[in-house]
C-alpha positions in Angstrom: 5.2 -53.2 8.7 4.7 -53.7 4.9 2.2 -56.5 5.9 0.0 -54.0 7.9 -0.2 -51.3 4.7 -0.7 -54.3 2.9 -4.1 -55.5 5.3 -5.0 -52.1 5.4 -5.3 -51.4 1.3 -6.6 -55.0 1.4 -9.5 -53.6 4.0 -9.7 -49.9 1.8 -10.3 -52.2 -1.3 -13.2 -54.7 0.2 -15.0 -51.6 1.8 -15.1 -49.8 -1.6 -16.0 -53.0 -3.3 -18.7 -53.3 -0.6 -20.0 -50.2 -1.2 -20.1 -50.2 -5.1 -22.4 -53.4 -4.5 -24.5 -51.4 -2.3 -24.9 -48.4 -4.4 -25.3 -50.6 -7.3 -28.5 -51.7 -6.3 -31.4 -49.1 -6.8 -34.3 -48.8 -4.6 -36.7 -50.5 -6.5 -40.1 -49.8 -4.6 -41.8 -47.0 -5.5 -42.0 -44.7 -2.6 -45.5 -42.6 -3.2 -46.8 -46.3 -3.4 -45.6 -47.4 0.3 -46.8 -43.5 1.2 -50.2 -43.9 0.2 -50.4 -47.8 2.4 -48.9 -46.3 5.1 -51.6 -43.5 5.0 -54.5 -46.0 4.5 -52.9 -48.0 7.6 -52.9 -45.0 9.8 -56.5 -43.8 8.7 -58.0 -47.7 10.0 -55.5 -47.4 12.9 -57.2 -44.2 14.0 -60.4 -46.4 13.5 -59.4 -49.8 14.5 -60.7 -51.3 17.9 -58.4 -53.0 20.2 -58.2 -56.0 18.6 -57.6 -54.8 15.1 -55.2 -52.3 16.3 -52.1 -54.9 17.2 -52.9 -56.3 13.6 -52.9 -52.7 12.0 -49.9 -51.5 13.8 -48.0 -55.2 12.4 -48.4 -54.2 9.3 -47.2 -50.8 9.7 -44.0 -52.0 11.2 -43.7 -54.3 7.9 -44.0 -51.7 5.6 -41.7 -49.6 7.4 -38.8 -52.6 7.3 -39.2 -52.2 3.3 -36.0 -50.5 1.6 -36.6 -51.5 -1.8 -32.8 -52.8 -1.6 -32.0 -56.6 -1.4 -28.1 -55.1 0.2 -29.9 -52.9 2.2 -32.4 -55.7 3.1 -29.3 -58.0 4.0 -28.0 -55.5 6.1 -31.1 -55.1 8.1 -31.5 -59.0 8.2 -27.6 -59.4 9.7 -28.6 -57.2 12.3 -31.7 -58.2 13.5 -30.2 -61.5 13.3 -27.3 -60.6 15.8 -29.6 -58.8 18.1 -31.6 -62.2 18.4 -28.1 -64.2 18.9 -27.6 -61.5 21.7 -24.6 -59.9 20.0 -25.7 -56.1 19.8 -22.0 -55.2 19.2 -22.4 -57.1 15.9 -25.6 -56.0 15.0 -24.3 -52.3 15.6 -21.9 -52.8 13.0 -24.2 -54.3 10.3 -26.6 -50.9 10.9 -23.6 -48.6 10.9 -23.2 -50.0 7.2 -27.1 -49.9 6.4 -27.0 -46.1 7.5 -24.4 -45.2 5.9 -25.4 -46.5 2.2 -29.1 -45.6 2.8 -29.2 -42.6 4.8 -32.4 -41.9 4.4 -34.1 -45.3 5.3 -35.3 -44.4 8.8 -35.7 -48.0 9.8 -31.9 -48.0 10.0 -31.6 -45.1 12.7 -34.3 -47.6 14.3 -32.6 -50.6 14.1 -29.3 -49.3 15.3 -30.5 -47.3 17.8 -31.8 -51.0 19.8 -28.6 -51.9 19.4 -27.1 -48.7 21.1 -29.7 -49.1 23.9 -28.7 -52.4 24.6 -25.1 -51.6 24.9 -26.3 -48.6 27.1 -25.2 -45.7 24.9 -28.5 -44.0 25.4 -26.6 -40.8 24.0 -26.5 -42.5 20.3 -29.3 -44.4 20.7 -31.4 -41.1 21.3 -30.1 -39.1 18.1 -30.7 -42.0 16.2 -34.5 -41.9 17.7 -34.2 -38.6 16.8 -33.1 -39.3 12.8 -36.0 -41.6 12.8 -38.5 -39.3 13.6 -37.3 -36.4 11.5 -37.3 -38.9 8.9 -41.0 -40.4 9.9 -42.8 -38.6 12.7 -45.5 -41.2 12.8 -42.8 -43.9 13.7 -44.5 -44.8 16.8 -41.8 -47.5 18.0 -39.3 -44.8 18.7 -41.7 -43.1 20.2 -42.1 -45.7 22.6 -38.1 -46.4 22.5 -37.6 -43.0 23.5 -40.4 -42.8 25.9 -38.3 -45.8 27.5 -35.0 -44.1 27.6 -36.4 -40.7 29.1 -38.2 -42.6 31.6 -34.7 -44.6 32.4 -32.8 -41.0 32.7 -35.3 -39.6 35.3 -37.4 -37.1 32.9 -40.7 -38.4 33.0 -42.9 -35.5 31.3 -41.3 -35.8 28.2 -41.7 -39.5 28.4 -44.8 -38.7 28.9 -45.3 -35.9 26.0 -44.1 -39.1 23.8 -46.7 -41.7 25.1 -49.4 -38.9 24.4 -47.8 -38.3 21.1 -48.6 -41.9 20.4 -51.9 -42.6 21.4 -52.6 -39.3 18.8 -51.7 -42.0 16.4 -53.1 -44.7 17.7 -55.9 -44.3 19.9 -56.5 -48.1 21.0 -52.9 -48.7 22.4 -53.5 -50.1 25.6 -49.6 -50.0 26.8 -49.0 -46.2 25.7 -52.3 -45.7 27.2 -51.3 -46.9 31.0 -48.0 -45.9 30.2 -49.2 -42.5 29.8 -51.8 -42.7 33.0 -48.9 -44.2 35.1 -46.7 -40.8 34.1 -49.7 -38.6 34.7 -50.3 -39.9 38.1 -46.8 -40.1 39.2 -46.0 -36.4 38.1 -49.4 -35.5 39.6 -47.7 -37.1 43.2 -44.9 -35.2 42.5 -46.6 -31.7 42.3 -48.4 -32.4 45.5 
């Protein structure tokens, strides 16, 4: 028995330790910087032709995966690391840490909610959509990843509300495009 209390301060102590080296690292990117190059990339999205779109959205997606935080950077990289080796449990684990010491870094809610989808817990993996987009309402991948997941539970017109939500942001998409005429038609069929 005293060996259990003795793991479990052992675990209390690392977790603080953990998180004192977490906290301890400041966010060092400026965010009105990354603000104003995300604006510019939406304003050429909105522009962009096909082909410069995929590019455009790229680098949106990059800027997005900036914390400012090399912890908060490993975190992420851990993760996305055990989603590739197929291990979403471990990679929920890793983005359970990276929300909870950077609550505010949206690309965690986004990152753990693929996880949660691919363990089939669309009930997490939706609110965290949701945290994302209260946290960055132009995040067009959760549109798309909730899109998906309303789609797979049978409620197609707000999959559908989400695809049209997108192509507001970006025009040229050619997926959330037929995405969005596939809905239309099928909901069409269904009012006949």
């Amino acid at each position: 028995m005293r060996y259990i209390t003795d793991m479990m301060v052992e675990h209390f102590r690392f977790k603080c330790i953990v998180t004192a080296l977490v906290l301890g690292f400041s966010f060092t990117t400026p965010v009105v910087a990354q603000t104003e190059r995300l604006d510019q990339l939406f304003a050429e999205l909105l522009q962009a032709d096909e082909n410069d779109s995929y590019r455009i959205e790229r680098q949106i997606i990059s800027e997005w995966g900036k914390s400012g935080s090399p912890a908060i950077d490993l975190l992420m990289r851990r993760g996305q690391d055990a989603l590739e080796d197929g291990v979403p449990e471990a990679a929920l684990d890793h983005f359970s840490a990276l929300v909870d010491h950077a609550p505010d870094f949206a690309e965690g809610y986004f990152q753990r909610a693929t996880a949660y989808y691919l363990l089939d817990e669309f009930g997490p993996a939706m609110a965290d959509l949701a945290e994302v987009l209260a946290r960055n309402p132009r995040h067009f991948e959760a549109m798309r990843g909730l899109a998906i997941m309303m789609e797979e539970t049978d409620r197609p017109a707000q999959a559908l509300d989400l695809y049209r939500m997108m192509l507001d942001i970006m025009p040229q998409s050619m997926q959330a495009r037929e995405d969005a005429d596939r809905l239309q038609q099928q909901l069409e069929g269904q009012a006949i």
